[in-house]
C-alpha positions as CSV (number, residue, x, y, z in Angstrom):
1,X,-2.9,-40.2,21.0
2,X,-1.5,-39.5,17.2
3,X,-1.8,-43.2,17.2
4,X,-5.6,-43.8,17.3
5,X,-6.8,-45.1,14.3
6,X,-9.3,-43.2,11.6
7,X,-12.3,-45.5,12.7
8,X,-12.3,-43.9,16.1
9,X,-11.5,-40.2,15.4
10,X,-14.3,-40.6,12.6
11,X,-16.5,-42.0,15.7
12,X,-15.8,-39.4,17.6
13,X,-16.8,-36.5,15.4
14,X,-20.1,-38.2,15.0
15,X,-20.6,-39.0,18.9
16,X,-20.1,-34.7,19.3
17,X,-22.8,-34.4,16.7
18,X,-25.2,-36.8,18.9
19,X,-24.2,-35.2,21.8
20,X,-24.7,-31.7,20.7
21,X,-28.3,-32.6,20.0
22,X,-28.1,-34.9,23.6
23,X,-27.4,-31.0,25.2
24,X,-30.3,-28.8,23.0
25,X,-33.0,-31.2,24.0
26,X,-32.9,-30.9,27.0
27,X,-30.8,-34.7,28.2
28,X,-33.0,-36.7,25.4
29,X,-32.0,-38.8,23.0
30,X,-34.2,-40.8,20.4
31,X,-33.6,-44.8,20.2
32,X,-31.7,-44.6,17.3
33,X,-29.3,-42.1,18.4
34,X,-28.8,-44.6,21.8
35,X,-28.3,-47.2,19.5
36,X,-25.1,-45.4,17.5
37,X,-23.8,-44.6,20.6
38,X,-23.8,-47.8,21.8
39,X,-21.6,-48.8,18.5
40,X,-19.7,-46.0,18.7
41,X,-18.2,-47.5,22.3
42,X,-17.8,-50.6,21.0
43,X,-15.7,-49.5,18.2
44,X,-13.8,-47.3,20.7
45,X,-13.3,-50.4,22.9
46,X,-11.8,-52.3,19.8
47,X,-9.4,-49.5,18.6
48,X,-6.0,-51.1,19.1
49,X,-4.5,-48.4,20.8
50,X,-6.8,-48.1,23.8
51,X,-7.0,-51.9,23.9
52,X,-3.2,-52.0,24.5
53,X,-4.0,-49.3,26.9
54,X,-6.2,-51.3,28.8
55,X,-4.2,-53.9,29.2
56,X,-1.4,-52.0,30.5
57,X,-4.0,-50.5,33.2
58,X,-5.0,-54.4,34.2
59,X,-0.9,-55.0,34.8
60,X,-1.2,-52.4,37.7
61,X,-0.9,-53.6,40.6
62,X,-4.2,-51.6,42.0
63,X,-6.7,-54.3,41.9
64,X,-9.9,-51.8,43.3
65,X,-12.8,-51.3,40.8
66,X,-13.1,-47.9,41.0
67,X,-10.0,-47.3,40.8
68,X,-9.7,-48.7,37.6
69,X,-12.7,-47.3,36.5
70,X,-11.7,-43.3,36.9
71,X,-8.7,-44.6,35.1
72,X,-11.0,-45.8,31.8
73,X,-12.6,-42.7,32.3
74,X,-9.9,-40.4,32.4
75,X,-8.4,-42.1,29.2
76,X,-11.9,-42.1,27.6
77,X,-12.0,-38.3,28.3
78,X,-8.7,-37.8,27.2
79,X,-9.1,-39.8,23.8
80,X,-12.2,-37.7,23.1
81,X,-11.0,-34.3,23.9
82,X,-7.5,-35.0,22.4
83,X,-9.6,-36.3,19.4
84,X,-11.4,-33.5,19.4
85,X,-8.4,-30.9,19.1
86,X,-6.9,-32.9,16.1
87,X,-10.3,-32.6,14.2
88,X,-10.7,-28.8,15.0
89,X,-6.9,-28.3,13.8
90,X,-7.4,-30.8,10.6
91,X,-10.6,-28.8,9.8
92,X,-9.2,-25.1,10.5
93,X,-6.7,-25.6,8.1
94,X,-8.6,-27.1,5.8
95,X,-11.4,-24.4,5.8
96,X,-9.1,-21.3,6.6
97,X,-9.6,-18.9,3.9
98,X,-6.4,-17.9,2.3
99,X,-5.3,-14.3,3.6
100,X,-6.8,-11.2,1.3
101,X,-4.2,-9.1,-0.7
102,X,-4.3,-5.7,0.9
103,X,-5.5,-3.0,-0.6
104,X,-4.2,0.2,-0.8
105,X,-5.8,3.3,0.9
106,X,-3.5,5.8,0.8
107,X,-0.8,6.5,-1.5
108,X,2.2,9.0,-1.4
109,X,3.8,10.7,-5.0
110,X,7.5,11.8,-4.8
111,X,8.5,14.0,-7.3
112,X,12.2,14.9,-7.6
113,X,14.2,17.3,-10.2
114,X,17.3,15.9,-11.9
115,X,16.9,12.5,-11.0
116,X,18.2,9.8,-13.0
117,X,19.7,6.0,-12.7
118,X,22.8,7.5,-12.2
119,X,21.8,9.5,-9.3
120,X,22.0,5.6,-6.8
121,X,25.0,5.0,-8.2
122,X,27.0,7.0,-5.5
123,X,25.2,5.2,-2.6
124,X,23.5,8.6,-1.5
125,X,20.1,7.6,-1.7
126,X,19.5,4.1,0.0
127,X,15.7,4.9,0.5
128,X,14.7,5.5,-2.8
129,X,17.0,2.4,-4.0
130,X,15.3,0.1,-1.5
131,X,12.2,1.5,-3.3
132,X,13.2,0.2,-6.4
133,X,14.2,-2.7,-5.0
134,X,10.9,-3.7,-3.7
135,X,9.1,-2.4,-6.7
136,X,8.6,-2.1,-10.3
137,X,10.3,0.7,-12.4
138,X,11.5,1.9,-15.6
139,X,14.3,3.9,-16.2
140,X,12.9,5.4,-19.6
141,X,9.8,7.0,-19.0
142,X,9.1,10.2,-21.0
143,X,8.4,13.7,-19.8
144,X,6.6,16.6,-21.8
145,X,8.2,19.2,-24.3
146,X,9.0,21.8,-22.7
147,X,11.4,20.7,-20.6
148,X,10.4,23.3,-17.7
149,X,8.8,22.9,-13.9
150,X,5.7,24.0,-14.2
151,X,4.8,22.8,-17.6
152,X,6.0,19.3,-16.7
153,X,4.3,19.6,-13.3
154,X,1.1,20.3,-15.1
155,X,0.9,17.6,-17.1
156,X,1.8,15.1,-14.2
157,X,-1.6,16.9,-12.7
158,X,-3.7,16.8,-15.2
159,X,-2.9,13.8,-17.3
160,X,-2.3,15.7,-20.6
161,X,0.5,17.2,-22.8
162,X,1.1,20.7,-22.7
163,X,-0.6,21.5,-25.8
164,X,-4.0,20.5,-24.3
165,X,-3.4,22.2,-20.8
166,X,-1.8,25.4,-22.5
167,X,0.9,26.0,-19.7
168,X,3.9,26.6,-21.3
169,X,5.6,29.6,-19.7
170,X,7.4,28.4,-16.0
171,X,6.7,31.7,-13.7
172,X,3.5,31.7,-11.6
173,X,1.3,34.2,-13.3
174,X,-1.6,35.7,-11.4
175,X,-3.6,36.6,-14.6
176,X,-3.6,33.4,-15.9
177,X,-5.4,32.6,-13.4
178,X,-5.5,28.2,-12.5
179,X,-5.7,25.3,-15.1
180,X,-8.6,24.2,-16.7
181,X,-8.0,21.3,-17.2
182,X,-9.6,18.9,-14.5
183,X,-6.7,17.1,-12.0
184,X,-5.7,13.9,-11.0
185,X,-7.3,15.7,-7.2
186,X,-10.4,16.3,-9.0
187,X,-10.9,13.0,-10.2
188,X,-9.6,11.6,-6.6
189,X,-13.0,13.4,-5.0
190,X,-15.3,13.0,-8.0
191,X,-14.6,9.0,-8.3
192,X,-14.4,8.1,-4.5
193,X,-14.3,10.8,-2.8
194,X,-10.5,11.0,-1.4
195,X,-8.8,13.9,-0.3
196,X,-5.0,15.1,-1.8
197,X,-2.3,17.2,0.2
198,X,0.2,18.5,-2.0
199,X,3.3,19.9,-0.7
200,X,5.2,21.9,-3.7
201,X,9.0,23.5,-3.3
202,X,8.7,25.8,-5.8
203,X,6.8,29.2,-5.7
204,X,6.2,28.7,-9.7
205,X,3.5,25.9,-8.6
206,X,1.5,28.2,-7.1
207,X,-0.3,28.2,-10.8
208,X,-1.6,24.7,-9.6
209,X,-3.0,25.3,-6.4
210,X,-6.2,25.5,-6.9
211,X,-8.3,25.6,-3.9
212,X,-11.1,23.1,-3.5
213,X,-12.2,21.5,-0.3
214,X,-10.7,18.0,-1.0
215,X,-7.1,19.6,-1.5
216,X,-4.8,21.4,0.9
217,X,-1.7,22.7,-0.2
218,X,1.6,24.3,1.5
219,X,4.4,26.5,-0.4
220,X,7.8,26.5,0.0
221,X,10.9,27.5,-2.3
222,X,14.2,29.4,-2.8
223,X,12.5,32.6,-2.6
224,X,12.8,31.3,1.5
225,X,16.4,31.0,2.2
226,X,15.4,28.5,5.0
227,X,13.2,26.0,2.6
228,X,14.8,23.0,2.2
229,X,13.7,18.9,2.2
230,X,13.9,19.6,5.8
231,X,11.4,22.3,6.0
232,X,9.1,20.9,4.0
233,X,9.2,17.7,5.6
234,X,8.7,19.6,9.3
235,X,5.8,21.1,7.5
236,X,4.5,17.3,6.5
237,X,4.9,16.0,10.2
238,X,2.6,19.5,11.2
239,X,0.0,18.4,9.3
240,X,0.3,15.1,9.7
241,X,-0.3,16.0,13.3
242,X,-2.9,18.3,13.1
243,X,-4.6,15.8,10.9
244,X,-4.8,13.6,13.4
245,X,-6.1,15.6,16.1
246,X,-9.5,15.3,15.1
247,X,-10.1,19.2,14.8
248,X,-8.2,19.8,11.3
249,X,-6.8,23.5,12.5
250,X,-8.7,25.1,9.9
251,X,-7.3,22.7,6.9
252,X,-9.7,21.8,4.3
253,X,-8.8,17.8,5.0
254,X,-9.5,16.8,8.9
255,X,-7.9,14.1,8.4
256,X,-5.2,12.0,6.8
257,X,-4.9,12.9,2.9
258,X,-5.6,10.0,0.7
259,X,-2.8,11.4,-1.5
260,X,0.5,12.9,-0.2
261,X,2.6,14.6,-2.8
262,X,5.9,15.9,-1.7
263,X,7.9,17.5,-4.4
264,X,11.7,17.8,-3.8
265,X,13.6,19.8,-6.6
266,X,16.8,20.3,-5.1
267,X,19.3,18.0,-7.0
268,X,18.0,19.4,-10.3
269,X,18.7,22.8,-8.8
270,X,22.0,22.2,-7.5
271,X,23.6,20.1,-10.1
272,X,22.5,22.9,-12.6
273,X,23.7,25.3,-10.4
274,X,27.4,23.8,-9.6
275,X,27.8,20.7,-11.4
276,X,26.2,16.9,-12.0
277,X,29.1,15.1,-10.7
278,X,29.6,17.8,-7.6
279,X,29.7,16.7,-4.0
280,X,26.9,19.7,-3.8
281,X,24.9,17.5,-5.8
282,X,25.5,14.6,-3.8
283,X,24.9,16.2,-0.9
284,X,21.3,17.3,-2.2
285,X,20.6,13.2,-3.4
286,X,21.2,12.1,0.6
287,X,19.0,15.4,1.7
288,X,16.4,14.3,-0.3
289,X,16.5,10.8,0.0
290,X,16.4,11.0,4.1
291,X,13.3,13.6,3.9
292,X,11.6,10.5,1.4
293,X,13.0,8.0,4.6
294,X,11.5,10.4,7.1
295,X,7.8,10.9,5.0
296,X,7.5,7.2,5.3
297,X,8.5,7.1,9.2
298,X,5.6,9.1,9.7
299,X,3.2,6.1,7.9
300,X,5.0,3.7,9.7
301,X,4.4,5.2,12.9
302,X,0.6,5.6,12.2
303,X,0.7,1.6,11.3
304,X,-0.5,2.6,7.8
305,X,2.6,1.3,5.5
306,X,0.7,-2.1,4.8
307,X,-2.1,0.3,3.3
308,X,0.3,2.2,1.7
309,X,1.4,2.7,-2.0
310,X,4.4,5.0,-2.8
311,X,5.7,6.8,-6.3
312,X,8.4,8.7,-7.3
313,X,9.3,9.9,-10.4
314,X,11.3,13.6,-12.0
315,X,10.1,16.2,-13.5
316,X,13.9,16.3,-15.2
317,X,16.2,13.6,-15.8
318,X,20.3,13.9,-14.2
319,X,22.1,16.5,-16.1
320,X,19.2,18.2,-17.4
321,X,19.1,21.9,-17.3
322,X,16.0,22.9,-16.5
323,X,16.1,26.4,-18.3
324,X,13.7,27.9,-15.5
325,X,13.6,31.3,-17.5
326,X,14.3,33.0,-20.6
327,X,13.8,31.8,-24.1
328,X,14.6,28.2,-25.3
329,X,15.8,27.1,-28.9
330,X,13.2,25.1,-31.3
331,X,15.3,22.0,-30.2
332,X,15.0,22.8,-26.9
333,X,11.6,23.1,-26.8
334,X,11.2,20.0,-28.8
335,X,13.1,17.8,-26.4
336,X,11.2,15.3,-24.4
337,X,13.3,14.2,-21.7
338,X,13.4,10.4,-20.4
339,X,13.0,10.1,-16.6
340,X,12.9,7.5,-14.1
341,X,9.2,6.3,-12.9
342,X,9.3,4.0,-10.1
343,X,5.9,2.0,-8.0
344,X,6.3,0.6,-4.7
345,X,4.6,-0.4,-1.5
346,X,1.0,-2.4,-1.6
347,X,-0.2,-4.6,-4.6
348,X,3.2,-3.6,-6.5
349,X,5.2,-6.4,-8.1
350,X,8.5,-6.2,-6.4
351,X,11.6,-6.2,-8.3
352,X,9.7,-6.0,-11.5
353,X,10.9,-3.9,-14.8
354,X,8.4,-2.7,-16.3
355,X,8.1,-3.0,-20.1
356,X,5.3,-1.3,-21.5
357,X,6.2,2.5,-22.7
358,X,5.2,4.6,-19.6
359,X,4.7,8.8,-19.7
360,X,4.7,10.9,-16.6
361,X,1.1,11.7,-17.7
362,X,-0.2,8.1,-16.7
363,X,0.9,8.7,-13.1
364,X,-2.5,9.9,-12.1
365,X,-4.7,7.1,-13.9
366,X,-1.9,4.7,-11.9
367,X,-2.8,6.2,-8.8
368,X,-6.4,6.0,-9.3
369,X,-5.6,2.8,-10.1
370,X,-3.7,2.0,-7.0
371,X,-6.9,3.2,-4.3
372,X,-9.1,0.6,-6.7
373,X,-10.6,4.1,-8.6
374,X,-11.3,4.4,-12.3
375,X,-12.2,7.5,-14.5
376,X,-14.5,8.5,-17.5
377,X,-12.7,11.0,-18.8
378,X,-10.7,12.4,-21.7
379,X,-7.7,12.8,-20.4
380,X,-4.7,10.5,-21.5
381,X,-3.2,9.7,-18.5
382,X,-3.8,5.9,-18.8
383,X,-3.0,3.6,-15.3
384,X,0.2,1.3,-16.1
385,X,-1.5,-1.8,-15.3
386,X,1.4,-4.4,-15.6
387,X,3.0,-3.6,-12.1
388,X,-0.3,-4.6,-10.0
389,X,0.4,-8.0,-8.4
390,X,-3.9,-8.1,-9.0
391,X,-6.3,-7.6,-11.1
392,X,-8.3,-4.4,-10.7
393,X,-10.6,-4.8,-7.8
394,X,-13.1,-1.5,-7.7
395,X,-12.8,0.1,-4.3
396,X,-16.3,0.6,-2.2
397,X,-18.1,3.2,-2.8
398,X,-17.6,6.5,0.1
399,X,-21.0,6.9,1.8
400,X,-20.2,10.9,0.8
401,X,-21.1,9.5,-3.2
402,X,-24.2,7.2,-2.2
């Protein structure tokens, strides 16, 4: 039936439009509507196609009437709904909207210690390289001065340099009490109301854990002998469950966090502590690398990896010493190290290297960014636009903020 010409497809589609109308009132049709019909068979008749099929029906050597009718009628049929299926196809793809970018909803933040370009060179760390792969990244953004955790942390979570959020010692203090400073978690709640879970490694961080009932937060570090990537991850795939129960187990967030961050120190540790080029060091790069590969499992098992953005940056660059305590030279303090900072996942430009100058401050405004979220604030953490396959597309509004 490909072979039926345009004048009787085009007959067709306006026959279904008369008979449509033929079936809402009720078997009626006026004059004029009898009278297209009537040319409309006539032009069927003509088509060359059902002519030479008509003649091949007359060759047969069944000579009864009705025989032959229920034959013309079965091809008429068959032209029409055949006819039919080729106009609804034409027309679908024709009219079929092209298919929506999707947008991210939740987004995960890796951050690793003594992490550098070099670290994938040994092959220990095929996650995090498939994430570069797949994303954009620069190998040159800058930390803060001083080169320490917690100072470094701080800014990443508050979107300013250390001499605007004032933590500049690297010990968790009590009687300093928590930042000021607003976070990248309080901005999360306050511009679209989404919840953070933040999983630190380090007991240092507990300076940052503010408690507010859009964040949970869970502790582990070497004060533990048994926290490792693998601990911490277990402690992910708890809450992760519980999350998902529907009762919360007395968490703050019932449910999924909008922002995961896992923090994962050990290569920074280790290669301090027994060398950069160590298979200790190695060893902590493919530890690290499968808890990131396992974190990700869990998304893909929940069917939420096509919603998902993921980042990953360091808080120190490979073969940094972190000087965790004690006192620190002028120059020391005055070095701003140069990190990796790496965007993957939904609405990321894969395989893209990213030009602009990029600061581990603008990781929350990117972030923000990423869930379709923007600020008006004063803090200087500014979203790194160029690696958003998109323009910015506000996100909808939570019914909690209506």
């Amino acid at each position: 039936m490909h072979g039926l010409g345009a004048r009787s497809a085009g007959a067709f589609r306006i026959a279904s439009i008369l008979f449509a109308r033929y079936e809402r009132r009720g078997s009626r049709l006026a004059f004029t509507e009898n009278s297209v019909l009537r040319y409309l068979l006539f032009a069927f008749l003509h088509d060359p196609v059902v002519r030479q099929l008509m003649s091949d029906i007359r060759t047969f050597s069944v000579t009864a009437a009705p025989f032959r009718i229920a034959l013309f009628l079965g091809a008429t049929l068959l032209f029409f709904v055949t006819s039919s299926m080729a106009v609804a196809a034409r027309a679908g793809t024709a009219d079929a909207p092209p298919t929506p970018e999707a947008t991210t909803e939740h987004v995960v933040l890796f951050v690793l210690e003594g992490f550098g370009q070099e670290s994938l060179k040994s092959g220990a760390m095929p996650v995090l390289s498939s994430l570069v792969k797949g994303g954009s990244v620069t190998w040159s953004a800058t930390a803060v001065a001083p080169a320490r955790r917690l100072p470094t942390m701080a800014s990443l979570v508050t979107g300013m340099p250390v001499a605007k959020h004032g933590i500049t010692w690297n010990v968790f203090e009590f009687s300093r009490g928590y930042p000021r400073a607003p976070t990248v978690f309080d901005y999360l709640d306050l511009s679209g109301g989404r919840d953070s879970a933040i999983f630190y490694m380090d007991e240092s961080l507990y300076q940052l854990a503010k408690p507010e009932p859009y964040t949970d937060y869970q502790m582990c570090g070497p004060l533990r002998a048994e926290c490792s990537p693998d601990r911490l991850v277990g402690y992910v795939r708890d809450y992760f469950k519980k999350a998902t129960s529907g009762s919360g187990y007395g968490h703050a967030i019932p449910s999924l966090p909008h922002l995961l961050v896992v923090h994962l120190p050990a290569p920074g540790r280790v290669g301090e502590a027994q060398g950069w080029k160590s298979v200790a060091y190695k060893d902590a790069l493919k530890a690290v690398d499968k808890a990131m590969g396992t974190v990700l499992d869990l998304y893909r098992e929940l069917g939420l990896m096509k919603r998902t953005t993921v980042f990953a940056t360091s808080l120190s660059a490979f073969g940094e010493t972190q000087f965790s305590s004690g006192e620190m030279s002028a120059d020391q303090t005055a070095a701003v190290p140069v990190v990796p900072w790496i965007a993957s996942g939904v609405g990321i430009k894969a395989g893209y290297a990213i030009r602009q100058p990029v600061s581990i401050i603008d990781t929350g405004a990117t972030v923000m960014r990423a869930l379709g979220l923007t600020t008006y604030t004063e803090w200087e953490s500014h979203p790194v636009e160029e690696i958003f396959k998109t323009a910015f597309t506000a996100a909808p509004v939570s019914p909690l903020l209506q």
